[in-house]
N, C-alpha and C positions, 0 to 999 in steps of 0.2 A: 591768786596768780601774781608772780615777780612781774615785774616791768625796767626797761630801764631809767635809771634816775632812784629807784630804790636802794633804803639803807635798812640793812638787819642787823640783826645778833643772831650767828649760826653756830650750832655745834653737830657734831655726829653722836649717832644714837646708839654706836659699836662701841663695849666697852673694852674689846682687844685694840680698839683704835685706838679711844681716848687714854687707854692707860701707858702710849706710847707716845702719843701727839702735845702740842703746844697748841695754848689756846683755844681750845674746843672741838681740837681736830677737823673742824669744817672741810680745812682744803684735802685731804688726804679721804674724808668722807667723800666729799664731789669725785675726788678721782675714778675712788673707787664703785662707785653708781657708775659713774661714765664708761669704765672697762665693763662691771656687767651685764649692761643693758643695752652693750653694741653700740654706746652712742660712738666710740671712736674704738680703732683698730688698737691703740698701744698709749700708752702714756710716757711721755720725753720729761725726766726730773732730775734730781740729785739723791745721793744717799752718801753715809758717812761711809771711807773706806775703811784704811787701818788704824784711822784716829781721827780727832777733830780737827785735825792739820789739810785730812785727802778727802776734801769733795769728790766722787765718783759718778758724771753721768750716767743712765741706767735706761735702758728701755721695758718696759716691764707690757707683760700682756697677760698676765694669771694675777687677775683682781686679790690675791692671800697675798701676794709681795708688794701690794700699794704700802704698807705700813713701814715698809725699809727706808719712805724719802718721807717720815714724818721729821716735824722738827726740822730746826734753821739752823747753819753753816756757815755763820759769818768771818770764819778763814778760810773759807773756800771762796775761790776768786774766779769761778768758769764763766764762759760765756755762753750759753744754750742757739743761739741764734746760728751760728757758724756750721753748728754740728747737723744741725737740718737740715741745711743749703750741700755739708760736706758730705753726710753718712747717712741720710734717709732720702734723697731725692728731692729734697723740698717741698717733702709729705704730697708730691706730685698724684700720687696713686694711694696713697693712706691717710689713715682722718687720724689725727694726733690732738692726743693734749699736751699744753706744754704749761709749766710751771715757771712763770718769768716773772723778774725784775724788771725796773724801769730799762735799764738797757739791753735786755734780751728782746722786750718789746720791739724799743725802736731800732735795733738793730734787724726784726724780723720784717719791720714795717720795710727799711730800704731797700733789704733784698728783694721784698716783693714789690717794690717799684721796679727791682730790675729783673723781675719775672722769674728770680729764682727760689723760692719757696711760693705755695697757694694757700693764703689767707683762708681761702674756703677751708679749706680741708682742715686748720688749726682749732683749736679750742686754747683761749688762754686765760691761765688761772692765774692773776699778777697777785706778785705780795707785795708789800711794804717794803721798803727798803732803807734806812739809815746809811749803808753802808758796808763795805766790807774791809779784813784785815787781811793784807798777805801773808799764805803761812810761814814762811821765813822770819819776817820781821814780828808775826805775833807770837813765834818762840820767844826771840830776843826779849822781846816787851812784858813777857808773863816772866821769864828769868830774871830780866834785871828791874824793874818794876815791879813786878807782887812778889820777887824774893822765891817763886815755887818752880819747881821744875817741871818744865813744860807736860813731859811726860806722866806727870802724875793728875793733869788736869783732866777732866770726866765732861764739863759740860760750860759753853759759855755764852756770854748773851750780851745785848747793846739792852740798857732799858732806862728809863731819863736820865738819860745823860753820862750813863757811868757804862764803862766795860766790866763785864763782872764774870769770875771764874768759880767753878767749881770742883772742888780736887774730891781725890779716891775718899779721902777719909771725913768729905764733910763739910769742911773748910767753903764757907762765901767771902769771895773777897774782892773788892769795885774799886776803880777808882777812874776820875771824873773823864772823859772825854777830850775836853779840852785841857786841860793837864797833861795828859798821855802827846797829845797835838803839841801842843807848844814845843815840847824836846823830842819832837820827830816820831813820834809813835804812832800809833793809833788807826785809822780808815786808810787806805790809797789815798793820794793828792784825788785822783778823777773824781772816788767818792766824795771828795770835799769840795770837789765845785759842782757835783753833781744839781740839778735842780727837777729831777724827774724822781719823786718820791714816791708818790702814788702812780700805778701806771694804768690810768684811764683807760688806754688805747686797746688795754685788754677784755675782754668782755665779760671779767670780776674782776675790782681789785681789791684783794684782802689782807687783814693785819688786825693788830692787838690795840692798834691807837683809839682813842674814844670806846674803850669798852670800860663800864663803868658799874659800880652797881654790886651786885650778888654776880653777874655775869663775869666779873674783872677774872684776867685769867683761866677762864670757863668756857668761855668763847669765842670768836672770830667776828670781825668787824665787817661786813660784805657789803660793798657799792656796785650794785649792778650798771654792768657799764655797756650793755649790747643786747639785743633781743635773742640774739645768741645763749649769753648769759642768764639771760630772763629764763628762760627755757629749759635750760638743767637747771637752775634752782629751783621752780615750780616742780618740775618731775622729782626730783631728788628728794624735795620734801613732803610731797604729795606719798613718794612710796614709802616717806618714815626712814628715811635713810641717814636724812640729818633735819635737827628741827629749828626751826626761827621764830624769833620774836622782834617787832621795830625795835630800828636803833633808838636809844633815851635821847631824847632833843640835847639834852648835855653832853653827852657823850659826843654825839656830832659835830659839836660848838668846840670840845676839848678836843677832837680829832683834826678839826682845821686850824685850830691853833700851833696842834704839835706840825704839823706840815706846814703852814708859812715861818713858824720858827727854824724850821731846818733848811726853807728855800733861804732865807735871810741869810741861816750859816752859808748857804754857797755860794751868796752874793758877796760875803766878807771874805772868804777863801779864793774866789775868784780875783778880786781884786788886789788880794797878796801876790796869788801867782803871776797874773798878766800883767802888774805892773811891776815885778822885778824881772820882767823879759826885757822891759823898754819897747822902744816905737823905732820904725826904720831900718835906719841903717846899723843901729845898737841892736834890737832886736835882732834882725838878721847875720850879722857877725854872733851871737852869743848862740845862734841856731849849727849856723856853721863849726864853730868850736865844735861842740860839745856831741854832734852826726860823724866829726870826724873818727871816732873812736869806732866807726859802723863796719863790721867784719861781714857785710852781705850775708847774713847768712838767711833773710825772709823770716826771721820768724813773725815779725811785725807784719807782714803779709799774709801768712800763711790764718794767722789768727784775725785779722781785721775781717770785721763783720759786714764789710763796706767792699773791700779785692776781692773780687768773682773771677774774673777773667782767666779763661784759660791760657790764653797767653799774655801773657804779661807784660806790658811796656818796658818794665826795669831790666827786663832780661833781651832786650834786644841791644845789640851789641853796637849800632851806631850811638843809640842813646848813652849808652854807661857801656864804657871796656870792659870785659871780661877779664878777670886775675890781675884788676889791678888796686892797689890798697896804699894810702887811706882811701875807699868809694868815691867817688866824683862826687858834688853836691848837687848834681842831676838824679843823681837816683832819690834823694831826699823830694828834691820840686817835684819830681814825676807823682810820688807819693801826694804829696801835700796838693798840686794839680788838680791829681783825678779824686780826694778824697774829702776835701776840707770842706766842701759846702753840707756834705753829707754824715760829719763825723758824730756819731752818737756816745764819745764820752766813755766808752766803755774800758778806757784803757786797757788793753788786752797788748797793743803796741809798745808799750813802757814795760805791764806784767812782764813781757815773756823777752826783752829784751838782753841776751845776755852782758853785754855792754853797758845797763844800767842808762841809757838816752833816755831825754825826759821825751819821749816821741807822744806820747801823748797830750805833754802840756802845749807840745809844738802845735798839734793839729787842732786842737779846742779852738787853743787861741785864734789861730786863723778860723775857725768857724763862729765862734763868735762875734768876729768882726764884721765874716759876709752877711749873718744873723742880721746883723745892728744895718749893714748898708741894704738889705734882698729884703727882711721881714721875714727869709724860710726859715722855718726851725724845721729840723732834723727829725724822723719815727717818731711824730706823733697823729700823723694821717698818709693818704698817700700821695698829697701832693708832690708833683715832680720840685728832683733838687735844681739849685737856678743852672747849674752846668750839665744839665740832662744831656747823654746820650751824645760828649763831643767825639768827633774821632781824629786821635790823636794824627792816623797817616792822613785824613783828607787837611787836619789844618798845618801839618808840614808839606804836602805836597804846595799848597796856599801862598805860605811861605816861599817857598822854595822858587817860585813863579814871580815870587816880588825882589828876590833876592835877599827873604829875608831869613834865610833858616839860619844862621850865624845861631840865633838864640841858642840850638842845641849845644852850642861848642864851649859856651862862656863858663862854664862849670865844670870842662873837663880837664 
């Protein structure tokens, strides 16, 4: 029997799995036990669209289609977390699995501090995460970098340290990571301060790191992280679904090495970023610039893993005037206000901003700072955030009694 605090080496015992899966097809095995045998109503994943550019959300409930979300996506930039809260209720009435990243985790953690998805009802299967590349930019970076047209590439992958592509006719071709970085290529900025690589908070976290051996490539790395987790792996393997063996003591030694290597990297990338923001009143003027370019048009809201609310602060009309442009830099504070102590990094505010605003590096930053003064870190339990549950009309009305609501005005 699994327990949590266990490490294995898993694979699936399907060889229509395995001959479509990465690394031993473990997690696509798990899934698919888990649709069989009723443990959950549906599985919440990804699957390739029209190419390795279109990540495609997918709900699947006929355990034969689990084999569409085998295999990793690292130009695909979604964020799973939103879509649970937006388009299944917040698995309120269904038992769902879900296949997350570090930031799908803790983005799923927030919401269910704010009662909008139920943890119960989740199963989550976390992977590994290096990072990802947006599809746009990893056109460009495969065009004018490896010299290939984007369109001709088949298959691609992060693996020590190098991006590496594979085209129609054959063709492996890598080049280093940090190369690609340096002349602006490469992961999202958020992936690069990222520091959630493993995502503990799930109740498996799996991946290729420390598999070593005859297993290298054959298998999946699995940390039982939940009794939850314990549980379908014990059934899973008990019925021969997918088989394990302990993790090699090296393998697990090489596995914590490759993840505080990469927390390191986020701590050098972090430090790039926030300190070419400056402090203050530099800081602040270079926020202001660069928000003013902001055409209202919510997409950073609409996608923030953190903005629930049906009504929305930003759209009240004492707050920020309606049809008026450049935006007030209140509708920015409104933001950064209600969301900075809570921000999980996910950049999804930046992704989808047409405008190109660094909105992400903006809000980090501020959470990292309340980080370093509060001690909260952001989805990775349920601890409440330190601005739990303020409400914006009782502390204007507050205001308003001291004569002090001016504040709203100073930005319009």
């Amino acid at each position: 029997m699994a327990a949590k605090g266990d490490m294995v080496y898993a694979w699936t015992t399907s060889p229509d799995i395995a001959s479509v899966a990465e690394c031993g097809g473990a997690v696509t095995g798990l899934l698919k036990y888990a649709l069989e045998n009723k443990i959950v109503d549906a599985v919440l994943a990804v699957k390739k669209g029209v190419d390795l550019y279109d990540a495609v959300p997918t709900i699947i409930t006929d355990p034969a289609e689990i084999a569409q979300t085998a295999g990793s996506l690292h130009c695909g930039t979604l964020l799973l977390s939103k879509l649970v809260k937006k388009y299944l209720d917040g698995a309120e009435n269904m038992r769902l699995a879900v296949t997350v990243k570090g930031c799908d985790a803790m983005g799923l953690y927030e919401l269910a501090k704010r009662n909008q998805v139920n943890l119960d009802n989740l199963l989550l299967i976390g992977v590994n995460c290096g990072g990802s590349v947006s599809p746009v930019a990893a056109r460009k970076m495969i065009a004018q970098k490896f010299g290939v047209d984007p369109n001709d590439v088949v298959k691609e992958e992060i693996d020590k340290g190098q991006f590496i592509i594979v085209t129609k006719d054959g063709q492996h071709k890598g080049i280093s990571m940090d190369e690609l970085e340096e002349e602006g290529f490469g992961r999202r900025s958020n992936c690069r301060r990222c520091k959630m690589k493993v995502p503990r908070q799930a109740d498996l976290a799996c991946g290729n790191w420390g598999v070593i051996g005859d297993k290298a490539g054959k298998a999946t790395f699995v940390e039982v992280c939940s009794e939850k987790g314990a549980d379908l792996l014990s059934r899973a393997a008990k019925a021969g679904a997918i088989a394990t063996e302990p993790a090699n003591p090296k393998g697990i030694e090489i596995r914590g090495k490759v993840e505080n290597a990469m927390l390191k990297l986020g701590d050098k990338w972090r430090a790039r970023y926030f300190d070419g923001l400056g402090e203050g009143k530099d800081r602040l003027q270079k926020m202001m610039e660069d928000s003013s370019r902001c055409i209202k048009c919510y997409a950073c809201i609409e996608n923030c893993p953190i903005c629930y609310c049906v009504e929305c602060s930003t759209k009240k009309d004492y707050l920020v005037p309606p049809g008026v442009l450049p935006v007030p830099f209140m509708f920015h504070l409104i933001r950064y206000a209600h969301v900075a102590d809570s921000c999980v990094n996910c950049g999804q505010c930046e992704e989808n901003c047409p405008m190109e605003i660094a909105n992400s590096l903006y809000m980090h930053a501020l959470q990292t700072d309340m980080e370093r003064m509060f001690g909260h870190t952001p989805g990775v339990d349920m601890e409440l955030p330190v601005l739990a549950l303020v409400e914006e009309q009782a502390e204007r009305q507050r205001l308003s009694a001291t004569g002090s609501d001016q504040i709203f005005d100073v930005f319009k």
